[in-house]
gemmi code that builds the backbone of each chain (N, CA, C; Angstrom):
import gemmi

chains = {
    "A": [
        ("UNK", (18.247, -14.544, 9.790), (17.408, -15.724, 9.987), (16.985, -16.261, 8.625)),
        ("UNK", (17.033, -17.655, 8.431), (16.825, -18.264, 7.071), (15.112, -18.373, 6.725)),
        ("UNK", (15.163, -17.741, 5.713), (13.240, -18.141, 5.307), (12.944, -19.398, 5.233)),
        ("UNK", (12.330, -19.471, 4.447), (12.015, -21.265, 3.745), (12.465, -21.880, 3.002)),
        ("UNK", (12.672, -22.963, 3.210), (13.662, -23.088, 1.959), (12.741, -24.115, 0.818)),
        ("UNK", (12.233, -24.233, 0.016), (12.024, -25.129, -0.871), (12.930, -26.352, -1.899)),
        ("UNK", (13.467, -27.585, -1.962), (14.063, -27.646, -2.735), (13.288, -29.242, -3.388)),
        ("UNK", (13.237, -29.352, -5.355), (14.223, -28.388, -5.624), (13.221, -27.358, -6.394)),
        ("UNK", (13.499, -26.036, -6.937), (13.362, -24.620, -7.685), (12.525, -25.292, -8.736)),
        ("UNK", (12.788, -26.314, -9.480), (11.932, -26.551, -10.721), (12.097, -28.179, -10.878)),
        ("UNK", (11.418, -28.744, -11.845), (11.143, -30.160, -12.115), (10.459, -30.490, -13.027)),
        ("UNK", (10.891, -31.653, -13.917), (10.329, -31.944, -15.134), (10.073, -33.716, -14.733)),
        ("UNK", (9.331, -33.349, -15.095), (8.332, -35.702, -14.830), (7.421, -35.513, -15.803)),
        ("UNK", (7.702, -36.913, -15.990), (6.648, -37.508, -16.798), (5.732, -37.973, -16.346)),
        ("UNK", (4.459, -38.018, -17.216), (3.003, -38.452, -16.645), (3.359, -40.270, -16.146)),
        ("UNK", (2.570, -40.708, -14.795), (2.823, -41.790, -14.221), (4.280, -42.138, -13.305)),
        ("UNK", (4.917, -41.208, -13.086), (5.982, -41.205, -12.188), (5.698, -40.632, -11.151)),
        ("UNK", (6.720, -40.343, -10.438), (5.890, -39.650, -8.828), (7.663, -39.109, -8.357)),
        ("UNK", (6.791, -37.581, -7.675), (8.015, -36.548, -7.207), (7.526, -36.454, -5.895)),
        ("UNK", (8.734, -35.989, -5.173), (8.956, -36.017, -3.617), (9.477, -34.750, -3.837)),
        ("UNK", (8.720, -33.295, -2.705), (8.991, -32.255, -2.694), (9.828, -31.889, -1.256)),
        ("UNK", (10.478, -30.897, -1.364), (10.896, -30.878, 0.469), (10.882, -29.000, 0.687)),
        ("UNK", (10.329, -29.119, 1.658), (10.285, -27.671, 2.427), (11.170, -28.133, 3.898)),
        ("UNK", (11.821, -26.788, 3.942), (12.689, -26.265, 5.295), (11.932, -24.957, 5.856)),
        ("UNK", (11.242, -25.050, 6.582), (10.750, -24.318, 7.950), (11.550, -23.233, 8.405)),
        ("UNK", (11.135, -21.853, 8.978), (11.965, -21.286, 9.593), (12.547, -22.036, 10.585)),
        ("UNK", (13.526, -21.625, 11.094), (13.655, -22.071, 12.361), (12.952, -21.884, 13.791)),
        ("UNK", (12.416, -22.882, 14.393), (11.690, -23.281, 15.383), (10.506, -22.922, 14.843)),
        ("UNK", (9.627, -22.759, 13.720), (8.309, -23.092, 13.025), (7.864, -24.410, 13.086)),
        ("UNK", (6.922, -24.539, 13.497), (6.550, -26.251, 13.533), (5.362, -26.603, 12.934)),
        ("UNK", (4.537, -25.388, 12.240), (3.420, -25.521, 11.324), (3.597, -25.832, 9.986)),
        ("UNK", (3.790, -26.174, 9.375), (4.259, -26.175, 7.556), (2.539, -26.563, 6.776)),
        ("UNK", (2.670, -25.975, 5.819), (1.359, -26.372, 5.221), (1.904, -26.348, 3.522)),
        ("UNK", (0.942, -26.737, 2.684), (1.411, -26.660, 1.341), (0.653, -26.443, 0.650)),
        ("UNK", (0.537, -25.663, -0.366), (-0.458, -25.057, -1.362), (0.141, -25.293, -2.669)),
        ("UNK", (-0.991, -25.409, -3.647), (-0.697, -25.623, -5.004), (-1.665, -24.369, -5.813)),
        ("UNK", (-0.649, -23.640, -6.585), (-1.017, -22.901, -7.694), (-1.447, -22.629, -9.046)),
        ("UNK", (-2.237, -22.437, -9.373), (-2.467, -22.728, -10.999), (-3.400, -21.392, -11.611)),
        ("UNK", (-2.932, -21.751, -12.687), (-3.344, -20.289, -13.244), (-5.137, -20.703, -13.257)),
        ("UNK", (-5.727, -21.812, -13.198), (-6.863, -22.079, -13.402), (-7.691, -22.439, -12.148)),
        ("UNK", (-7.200, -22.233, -11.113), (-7.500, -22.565, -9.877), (-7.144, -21.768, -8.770)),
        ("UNK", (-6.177, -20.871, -8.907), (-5.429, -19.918, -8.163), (-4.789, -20.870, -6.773)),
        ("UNK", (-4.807, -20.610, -5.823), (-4.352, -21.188, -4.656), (-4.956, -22.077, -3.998)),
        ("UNK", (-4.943, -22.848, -3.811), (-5.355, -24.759, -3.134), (-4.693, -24.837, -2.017)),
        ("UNK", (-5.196, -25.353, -0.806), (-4.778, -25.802, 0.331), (-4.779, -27.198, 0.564)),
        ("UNK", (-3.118, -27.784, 0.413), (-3.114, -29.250, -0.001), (-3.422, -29.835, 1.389)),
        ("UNK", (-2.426, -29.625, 2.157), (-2.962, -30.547, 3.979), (-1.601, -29.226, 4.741)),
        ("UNK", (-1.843, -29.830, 6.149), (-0.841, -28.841, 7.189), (-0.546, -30.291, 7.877)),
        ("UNK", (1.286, -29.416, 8.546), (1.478, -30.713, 9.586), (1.853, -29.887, 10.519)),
        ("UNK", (1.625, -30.538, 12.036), (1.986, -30.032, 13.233), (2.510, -31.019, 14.333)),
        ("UNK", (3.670, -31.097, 14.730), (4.287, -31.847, 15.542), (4.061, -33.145, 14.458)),
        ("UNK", (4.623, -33.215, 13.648), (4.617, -34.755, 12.766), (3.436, -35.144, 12.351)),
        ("UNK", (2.424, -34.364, 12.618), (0.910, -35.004, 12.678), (0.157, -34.364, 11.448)),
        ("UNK", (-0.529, -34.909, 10.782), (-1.567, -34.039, 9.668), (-2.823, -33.665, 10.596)),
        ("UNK", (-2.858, -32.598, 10.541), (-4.055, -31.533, 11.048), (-5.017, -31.298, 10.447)),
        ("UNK", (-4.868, -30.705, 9.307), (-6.094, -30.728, 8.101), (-5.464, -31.152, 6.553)),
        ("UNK", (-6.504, -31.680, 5.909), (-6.643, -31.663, 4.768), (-7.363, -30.995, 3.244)),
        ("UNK", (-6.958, -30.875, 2.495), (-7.731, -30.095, 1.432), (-7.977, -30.970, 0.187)),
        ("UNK", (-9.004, -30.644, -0.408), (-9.773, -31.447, -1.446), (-8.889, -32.082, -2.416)),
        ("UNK", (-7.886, -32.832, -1.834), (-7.115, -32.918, -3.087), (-6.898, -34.667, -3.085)),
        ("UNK", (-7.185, -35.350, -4.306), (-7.095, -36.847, -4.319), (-5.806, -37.870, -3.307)),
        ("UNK", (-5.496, -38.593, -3.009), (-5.187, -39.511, -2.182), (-3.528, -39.684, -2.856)),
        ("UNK", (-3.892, -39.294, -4.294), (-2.151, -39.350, -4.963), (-1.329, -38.528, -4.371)),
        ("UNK", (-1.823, -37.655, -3.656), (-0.689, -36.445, -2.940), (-0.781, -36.782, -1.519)),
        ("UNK", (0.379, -36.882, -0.849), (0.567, -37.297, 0.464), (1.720, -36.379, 0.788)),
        ("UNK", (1.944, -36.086, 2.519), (2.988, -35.357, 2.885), (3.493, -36.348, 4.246)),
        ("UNK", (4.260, -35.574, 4.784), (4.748, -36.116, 6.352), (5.759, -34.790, 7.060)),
        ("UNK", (5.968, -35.033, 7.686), (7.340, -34.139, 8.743), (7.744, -34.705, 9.834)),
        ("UNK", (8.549, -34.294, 9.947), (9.899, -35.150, 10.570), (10.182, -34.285, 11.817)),
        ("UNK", (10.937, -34.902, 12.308), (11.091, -34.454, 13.843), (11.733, -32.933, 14.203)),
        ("UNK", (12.652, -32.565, 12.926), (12.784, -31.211, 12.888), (11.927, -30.240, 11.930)),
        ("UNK", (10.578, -30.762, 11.507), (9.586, -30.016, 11.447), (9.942, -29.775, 9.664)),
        ("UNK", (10.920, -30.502, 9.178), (11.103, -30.492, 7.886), (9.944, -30.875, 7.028)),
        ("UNK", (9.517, -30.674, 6.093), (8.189, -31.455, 5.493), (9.170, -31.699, 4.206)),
        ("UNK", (7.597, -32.797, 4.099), (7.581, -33.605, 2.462), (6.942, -33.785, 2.170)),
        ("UNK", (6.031, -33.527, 0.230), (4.775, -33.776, -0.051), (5.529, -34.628, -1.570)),
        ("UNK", (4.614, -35.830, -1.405), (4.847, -36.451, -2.696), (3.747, -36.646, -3.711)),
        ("UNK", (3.867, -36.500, -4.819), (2.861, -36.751, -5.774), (2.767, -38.091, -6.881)),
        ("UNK", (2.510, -39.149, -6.259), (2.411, -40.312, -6.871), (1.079, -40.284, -8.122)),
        ("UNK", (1.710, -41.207, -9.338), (1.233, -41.306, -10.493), (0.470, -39.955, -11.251)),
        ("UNK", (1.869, -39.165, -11.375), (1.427, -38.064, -12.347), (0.490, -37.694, -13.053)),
        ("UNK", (0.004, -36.706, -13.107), (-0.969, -36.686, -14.356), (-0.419, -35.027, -14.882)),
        ("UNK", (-1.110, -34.479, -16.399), (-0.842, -33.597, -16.764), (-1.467, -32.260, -15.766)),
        ("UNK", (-2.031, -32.384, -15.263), (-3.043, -31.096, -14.305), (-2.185, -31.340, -13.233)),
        ("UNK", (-1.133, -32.197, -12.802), (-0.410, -31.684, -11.474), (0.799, -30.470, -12.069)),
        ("UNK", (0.887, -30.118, -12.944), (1.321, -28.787, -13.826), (1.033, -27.175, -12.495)),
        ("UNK", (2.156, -27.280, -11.591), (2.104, -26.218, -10.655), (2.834, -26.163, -10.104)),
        ("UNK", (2.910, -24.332, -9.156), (3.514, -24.160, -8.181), (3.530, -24.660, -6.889)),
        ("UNK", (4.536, -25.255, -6.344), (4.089, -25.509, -5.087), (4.253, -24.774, -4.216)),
        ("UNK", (3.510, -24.941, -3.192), (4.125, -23.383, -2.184), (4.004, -24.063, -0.875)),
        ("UNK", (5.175, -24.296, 0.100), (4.949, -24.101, 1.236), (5.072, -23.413, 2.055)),
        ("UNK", (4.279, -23.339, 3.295), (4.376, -21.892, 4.213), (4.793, -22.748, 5.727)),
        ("UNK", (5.297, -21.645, 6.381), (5.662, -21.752, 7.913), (5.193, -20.981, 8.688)),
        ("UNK", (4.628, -21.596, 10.180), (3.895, -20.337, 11.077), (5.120, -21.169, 11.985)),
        ("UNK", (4.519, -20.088, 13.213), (5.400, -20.458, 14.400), (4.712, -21.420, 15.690)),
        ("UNK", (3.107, -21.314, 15.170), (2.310, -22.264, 15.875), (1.015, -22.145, 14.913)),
        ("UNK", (-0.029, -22.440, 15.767), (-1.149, -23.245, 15.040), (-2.167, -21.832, 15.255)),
        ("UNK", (-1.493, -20.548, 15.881), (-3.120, -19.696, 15.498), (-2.886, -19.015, 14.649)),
        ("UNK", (-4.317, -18.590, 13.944), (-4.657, -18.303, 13.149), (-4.572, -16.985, 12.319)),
        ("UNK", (-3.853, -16.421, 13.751), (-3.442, -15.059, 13.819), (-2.181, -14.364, 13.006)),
        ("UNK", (-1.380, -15.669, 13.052), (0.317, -15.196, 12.675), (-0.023, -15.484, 11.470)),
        ("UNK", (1.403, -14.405, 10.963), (2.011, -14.724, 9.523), (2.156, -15.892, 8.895)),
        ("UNK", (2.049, -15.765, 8.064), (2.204, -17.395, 7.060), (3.846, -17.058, 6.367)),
        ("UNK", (4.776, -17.697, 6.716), (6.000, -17.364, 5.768), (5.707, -17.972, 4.447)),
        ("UNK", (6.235, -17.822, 3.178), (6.218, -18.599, 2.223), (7.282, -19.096, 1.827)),
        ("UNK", (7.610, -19.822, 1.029), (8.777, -20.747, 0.323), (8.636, -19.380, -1.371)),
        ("UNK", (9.855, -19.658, -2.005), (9.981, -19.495, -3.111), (8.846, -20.896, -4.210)),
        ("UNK", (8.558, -21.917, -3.633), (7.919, -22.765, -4.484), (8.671, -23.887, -5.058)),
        ("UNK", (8.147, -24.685, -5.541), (9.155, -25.662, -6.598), (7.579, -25.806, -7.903)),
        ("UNK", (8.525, -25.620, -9.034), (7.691, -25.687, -10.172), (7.981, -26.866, -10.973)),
        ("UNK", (6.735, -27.510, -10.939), (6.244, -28.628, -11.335), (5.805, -29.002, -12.797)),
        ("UNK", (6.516, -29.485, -13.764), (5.854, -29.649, -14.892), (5.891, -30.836, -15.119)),
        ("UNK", (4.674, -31.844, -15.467), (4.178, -32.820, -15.958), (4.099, -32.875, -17.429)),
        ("UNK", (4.963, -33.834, -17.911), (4.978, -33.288, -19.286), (4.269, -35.125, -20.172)),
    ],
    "B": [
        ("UNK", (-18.798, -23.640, 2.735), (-17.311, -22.997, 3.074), (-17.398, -21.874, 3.291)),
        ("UNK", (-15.637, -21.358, 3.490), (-14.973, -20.233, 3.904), (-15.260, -19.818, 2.239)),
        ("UNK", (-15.152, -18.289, 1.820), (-14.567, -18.092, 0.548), (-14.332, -16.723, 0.471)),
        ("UNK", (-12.925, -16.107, -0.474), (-12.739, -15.081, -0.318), (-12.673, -14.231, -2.175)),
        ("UNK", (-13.374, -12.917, -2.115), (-13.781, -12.719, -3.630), (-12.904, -11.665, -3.820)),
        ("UNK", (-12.498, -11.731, -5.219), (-11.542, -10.399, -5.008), (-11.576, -9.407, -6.320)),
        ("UNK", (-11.710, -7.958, -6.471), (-12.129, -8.098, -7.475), (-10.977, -8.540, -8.957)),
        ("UNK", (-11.325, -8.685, -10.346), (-10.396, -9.315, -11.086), (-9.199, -7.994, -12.290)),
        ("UNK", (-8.443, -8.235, -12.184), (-7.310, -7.903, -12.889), (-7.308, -7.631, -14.068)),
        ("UNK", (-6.054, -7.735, -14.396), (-5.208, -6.299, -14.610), (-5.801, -5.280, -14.366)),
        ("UNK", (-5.249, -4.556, -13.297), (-5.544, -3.305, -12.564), (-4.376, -2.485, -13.099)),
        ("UNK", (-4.423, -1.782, -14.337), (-3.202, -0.756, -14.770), (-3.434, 0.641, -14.080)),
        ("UNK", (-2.328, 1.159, -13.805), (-2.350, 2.563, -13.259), (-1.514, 3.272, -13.474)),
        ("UNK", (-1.246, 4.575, -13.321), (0.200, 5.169, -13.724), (0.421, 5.440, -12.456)),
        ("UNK", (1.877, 5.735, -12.696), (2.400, 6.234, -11.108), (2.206, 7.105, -10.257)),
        ("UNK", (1.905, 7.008, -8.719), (0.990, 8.041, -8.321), (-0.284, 8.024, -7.979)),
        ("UNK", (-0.607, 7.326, -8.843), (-2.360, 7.316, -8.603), (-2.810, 6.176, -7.778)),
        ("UNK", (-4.050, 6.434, -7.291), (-4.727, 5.941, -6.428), (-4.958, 4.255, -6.306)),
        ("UNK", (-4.767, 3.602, -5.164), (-5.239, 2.350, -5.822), (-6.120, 1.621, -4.641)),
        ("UNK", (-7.043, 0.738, -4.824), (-8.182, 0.420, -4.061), (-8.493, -1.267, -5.073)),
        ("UNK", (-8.116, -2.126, -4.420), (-8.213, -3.639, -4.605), (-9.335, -3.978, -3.847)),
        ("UNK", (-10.426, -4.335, -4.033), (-11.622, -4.993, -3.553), (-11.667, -6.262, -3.317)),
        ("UNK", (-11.966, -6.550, -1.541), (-11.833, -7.952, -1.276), (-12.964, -8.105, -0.233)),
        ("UNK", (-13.744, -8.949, -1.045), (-15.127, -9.344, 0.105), (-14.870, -11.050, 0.556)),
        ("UNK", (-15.675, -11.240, 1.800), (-15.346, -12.669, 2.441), (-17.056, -13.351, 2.719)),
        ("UNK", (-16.866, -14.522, 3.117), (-17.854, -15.250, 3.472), (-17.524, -16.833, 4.832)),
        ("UNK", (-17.604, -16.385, 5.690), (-16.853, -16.798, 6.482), (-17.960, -17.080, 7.643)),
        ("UNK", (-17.662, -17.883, 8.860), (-18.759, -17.899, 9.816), (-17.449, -17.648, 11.116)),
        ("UNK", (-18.101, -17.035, 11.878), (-17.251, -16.804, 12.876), (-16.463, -15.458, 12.795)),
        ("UNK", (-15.244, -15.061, 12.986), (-14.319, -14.096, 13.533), (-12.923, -14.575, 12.691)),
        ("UNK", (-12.736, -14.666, 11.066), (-11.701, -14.824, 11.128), (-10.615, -13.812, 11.077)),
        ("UNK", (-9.472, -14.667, 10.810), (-8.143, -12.976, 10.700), (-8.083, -13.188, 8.940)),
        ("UNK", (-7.564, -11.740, 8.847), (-7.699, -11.339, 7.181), (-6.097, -10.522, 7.011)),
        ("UNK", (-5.282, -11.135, 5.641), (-4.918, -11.018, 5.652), (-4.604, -10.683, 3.933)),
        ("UNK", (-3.497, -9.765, 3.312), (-3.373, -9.214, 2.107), (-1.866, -9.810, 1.858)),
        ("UNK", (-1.425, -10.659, 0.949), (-0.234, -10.745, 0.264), (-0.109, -10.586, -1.233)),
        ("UNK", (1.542, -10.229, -1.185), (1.542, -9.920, -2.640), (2.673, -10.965, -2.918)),
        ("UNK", (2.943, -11.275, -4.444), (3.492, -12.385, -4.842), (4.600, -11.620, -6.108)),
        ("UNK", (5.417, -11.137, -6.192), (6.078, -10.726, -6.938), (6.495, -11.647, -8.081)),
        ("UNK", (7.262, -11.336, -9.669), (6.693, -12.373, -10.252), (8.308, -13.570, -9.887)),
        ("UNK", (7.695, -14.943, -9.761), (9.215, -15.698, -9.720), (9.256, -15.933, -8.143)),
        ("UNK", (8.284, -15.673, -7.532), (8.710, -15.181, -6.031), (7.516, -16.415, -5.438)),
        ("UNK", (7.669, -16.823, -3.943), (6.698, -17.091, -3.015), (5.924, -15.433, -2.667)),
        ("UNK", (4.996, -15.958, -2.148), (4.098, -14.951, -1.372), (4.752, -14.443, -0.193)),
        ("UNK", (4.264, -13.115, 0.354), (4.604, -12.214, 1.179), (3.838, -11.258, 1.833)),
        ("UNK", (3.583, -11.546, 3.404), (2.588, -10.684, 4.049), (2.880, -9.563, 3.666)),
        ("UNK", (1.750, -9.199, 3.232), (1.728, -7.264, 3.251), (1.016, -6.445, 4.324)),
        ("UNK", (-0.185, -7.071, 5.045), (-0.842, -6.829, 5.929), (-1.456, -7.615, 6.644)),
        ("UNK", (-2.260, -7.465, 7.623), (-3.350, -8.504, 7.761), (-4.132, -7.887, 9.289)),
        ("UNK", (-5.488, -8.107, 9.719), (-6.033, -7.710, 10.843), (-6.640, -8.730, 11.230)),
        ("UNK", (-6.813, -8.554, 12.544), (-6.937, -9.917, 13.532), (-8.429, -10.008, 13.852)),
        ("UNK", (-9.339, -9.000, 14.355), (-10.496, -8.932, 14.443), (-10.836, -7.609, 13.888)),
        ("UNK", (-12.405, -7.275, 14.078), (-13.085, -6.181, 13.730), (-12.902, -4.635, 13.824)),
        ("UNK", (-12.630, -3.929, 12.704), (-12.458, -2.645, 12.985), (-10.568, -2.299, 13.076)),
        ("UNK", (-9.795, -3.350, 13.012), (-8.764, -3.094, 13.408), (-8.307, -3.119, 11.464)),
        ("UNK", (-7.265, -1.629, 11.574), (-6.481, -1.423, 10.228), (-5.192, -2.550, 10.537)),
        ("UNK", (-5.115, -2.864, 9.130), (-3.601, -3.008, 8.984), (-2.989, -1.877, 7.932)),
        ("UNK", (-1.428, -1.714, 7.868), (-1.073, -1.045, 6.895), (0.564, -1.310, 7.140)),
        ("UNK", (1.023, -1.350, 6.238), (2.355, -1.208, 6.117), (3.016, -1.236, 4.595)),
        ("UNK", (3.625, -0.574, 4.088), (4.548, 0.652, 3.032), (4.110, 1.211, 2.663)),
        ("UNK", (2.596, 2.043, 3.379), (1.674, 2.945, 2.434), (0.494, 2.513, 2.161)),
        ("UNK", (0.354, 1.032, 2.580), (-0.764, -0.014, 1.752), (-1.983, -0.047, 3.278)),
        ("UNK", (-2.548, 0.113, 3.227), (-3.923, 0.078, 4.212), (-5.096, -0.745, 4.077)),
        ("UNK", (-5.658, -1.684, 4.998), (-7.053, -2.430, 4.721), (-7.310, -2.506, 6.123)),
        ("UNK", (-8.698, -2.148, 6.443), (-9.463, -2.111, 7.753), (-10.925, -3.414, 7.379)),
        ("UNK", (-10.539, -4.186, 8.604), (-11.282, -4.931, 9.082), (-13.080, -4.692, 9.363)),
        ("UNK", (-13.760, -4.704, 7.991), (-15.191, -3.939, 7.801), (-15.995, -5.524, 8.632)),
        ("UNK", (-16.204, -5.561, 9.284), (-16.947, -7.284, 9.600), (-18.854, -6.684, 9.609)),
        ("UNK", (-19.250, -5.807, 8.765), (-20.620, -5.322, 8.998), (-20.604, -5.651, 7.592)),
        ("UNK", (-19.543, -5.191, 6.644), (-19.432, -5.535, 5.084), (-18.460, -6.459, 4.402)),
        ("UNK", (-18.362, -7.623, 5.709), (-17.267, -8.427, 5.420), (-16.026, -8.248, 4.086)),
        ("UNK", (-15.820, -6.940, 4.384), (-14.664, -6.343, 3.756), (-13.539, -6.570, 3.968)),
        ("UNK", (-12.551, -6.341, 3.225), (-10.804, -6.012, 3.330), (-10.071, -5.382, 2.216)),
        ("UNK", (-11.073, -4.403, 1.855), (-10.378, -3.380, 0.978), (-9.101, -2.993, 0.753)),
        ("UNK", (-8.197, -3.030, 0.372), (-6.665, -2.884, -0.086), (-6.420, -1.520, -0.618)),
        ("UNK", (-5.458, -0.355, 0.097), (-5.949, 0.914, -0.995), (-4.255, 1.223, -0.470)),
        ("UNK", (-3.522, 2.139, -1.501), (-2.974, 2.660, -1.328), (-2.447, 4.031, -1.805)),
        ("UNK", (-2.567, 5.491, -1.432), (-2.620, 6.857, -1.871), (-1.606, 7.256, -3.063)),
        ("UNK", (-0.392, 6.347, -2.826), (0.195, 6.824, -4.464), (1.016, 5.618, -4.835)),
        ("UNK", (0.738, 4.766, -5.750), (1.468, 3.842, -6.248), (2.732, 3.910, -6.992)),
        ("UNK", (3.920, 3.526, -6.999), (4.836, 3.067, -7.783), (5.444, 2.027, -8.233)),
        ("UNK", (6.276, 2.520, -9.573), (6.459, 0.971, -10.127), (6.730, -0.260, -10.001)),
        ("UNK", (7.414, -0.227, -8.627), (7.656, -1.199, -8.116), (6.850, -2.217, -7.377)),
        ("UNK", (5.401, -1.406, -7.122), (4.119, -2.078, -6.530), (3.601, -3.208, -7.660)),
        ("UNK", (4.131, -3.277, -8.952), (3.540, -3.896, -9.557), (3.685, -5.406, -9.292)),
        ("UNK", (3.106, -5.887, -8.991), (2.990, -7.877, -8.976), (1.585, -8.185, -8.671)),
        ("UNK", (1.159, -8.764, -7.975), (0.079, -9.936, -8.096), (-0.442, -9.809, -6.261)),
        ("UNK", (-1.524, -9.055, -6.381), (-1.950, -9.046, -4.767), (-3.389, -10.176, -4.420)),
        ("UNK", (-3.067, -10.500, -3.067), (-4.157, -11.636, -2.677), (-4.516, -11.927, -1.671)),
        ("UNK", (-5.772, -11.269, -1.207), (-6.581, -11.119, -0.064), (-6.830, -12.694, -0.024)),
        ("UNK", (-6.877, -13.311, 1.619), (-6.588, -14.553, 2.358), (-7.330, -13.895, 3.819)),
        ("UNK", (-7.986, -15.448, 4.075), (-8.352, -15.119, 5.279), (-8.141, -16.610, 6.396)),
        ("UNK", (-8.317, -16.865, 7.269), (-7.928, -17.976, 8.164), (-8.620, -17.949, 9.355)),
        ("UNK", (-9.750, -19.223, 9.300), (-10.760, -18.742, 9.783), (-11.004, -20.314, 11.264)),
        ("UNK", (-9.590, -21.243, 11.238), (-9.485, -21.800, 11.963), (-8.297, -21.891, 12.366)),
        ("UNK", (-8.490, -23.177, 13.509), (-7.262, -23.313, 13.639), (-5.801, -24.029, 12.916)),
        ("UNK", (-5.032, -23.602, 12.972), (-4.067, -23.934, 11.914), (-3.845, -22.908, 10.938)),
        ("UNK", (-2.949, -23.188, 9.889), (-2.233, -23.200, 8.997), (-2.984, -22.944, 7.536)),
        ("UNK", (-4.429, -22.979, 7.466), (-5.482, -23.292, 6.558), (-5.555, -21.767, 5.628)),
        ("UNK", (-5.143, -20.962, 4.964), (-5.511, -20.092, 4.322), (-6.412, -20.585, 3.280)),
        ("UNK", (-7.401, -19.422, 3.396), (-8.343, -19.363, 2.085), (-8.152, -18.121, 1.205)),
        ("UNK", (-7.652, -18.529, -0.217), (-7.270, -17.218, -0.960), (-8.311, -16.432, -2.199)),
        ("UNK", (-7.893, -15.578, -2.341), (-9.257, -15.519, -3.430), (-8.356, -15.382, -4.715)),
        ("UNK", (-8.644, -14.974, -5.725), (-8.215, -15.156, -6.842), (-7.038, -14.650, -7.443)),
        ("UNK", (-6.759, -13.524, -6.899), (-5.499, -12.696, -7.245), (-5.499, -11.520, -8.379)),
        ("UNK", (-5.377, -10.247, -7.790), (-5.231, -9.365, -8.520), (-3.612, -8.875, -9.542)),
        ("UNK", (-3.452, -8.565, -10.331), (-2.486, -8.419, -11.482), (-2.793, -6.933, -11.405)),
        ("UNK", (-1.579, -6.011, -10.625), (-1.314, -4.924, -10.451), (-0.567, -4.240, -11.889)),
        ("UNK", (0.131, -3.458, -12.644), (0.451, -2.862, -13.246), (0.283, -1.628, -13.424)),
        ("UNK", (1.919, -0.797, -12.824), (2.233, 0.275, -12.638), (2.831, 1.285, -13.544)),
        ("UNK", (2.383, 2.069, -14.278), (3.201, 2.658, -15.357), (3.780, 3.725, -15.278)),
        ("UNK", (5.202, 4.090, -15.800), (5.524, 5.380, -15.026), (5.082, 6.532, -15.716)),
    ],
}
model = gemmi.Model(1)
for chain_id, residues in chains.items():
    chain = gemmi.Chain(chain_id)
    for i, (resn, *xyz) in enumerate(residues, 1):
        res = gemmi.Residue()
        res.name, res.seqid = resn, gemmi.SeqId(i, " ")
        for name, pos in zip(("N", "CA", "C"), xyz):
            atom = gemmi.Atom()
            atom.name, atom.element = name, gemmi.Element(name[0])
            atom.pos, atom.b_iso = gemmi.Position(*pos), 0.0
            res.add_atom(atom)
        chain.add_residue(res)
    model.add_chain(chain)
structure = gemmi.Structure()
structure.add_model(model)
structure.setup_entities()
């Protein structure tokens, strides 16, 4: 069975451009959520989607947006760069919405704002 | 908020010896608690986790019981090896959804 897939692995942008991330879900997972890492912040909870829908959100400015698609694929984009979007991204997969199950993780895509 | 404290790193040890990661919570309600480790280069990876009160988790040796009197989730395991070494991180999820709350992350280091 395939984990998560993140693509892509790494990325270089410049400040004021904007990247489009993509996570692949286990199969038949329909929770995806996305977290951002930093050595100065540790783990951030960016937003979750469920059935195409945003469920929750986390403290994070209006420049970062996501969506998912009908096969539960996600996408988080980060419009007008700045140097502090400098991170891991991480998305995770459940198999539903309690609170109970495992969180799968992605390998990440690493983000440098240069 | 939710928030989860953990204690801070580099935790060096030699091989064999004892290990006990300290993880306290602040939470309202009944959440589930859960322990991952992050190897380096790697996504995260359940290592454990307990659903309500009093209930252990454990799996490769690694043990944390669900203290909800000392909103605990102590992390211990009786003999470490080198390969335990990466980056552990008590998480808890205290609604519905997808929402983990992590605490800071411990920096394991195993020496043989």
């Amino acid at each position: 069975k395939a984990g998560v897939t993140q693509t892509p692995r790494y990325l270089i942008k410049t400040r004021g451009q904007q990247v489009t991330l993509s996570c692949s879900p286990i199969s038949g997972h329909r929770s995806v959520s996305w977290y951002q890492q930093t050595p100065g912040q540790g783990l951030q909870f960016l937003f979750e989607y469920f059935s195409e829908t945003q469920r929750n959100k986390g403290n994070f400015p209006g420049r970062f947006s996501g969506r998912q698609f009908s096969n539960s694929r996600s996408e988080m984009n980060v419009s007008t760069l700045e140097l502090g979007d400098s991170a891991l991204y991480l998305c995770a997969s459940r198999l539903t919405r309690d609170r109970g199950l495992e969180a799968f993780f992605g390998q990440g895509t690493r983000l440098t704002v240069v | 908020g939710d928030s989860v404290t953990q204690m801070e790193g580099p935790v060096t040890l030699s091989e064999e010896a004892f290990l006990t990661i300290n993880c306290t919570y602040t939470a309202t309600g009944y959440p589930s608690l859960f322990w991952y480790v992050q190897y380096p280069g790697e996504g995260l990876q359940l290592l454990l986790k307990a659903t309500k009160a009093d209930d252990k988790g454990s799996n490769k040796g690694f043990e944390a019981t669900y203290r909800k009197e000392t909103t605990s989730f102590h992390l211990e395991k009786g003999s470490v090896q080198v390969s335990d070494s990466a980056v552990y991180f008590c998480a808890l999820n205290n609604n519905a959804g997808n929402m983990l709350t992590f605490g800071g992350g411990t920096r394991l280091m195993v020496k043989p």
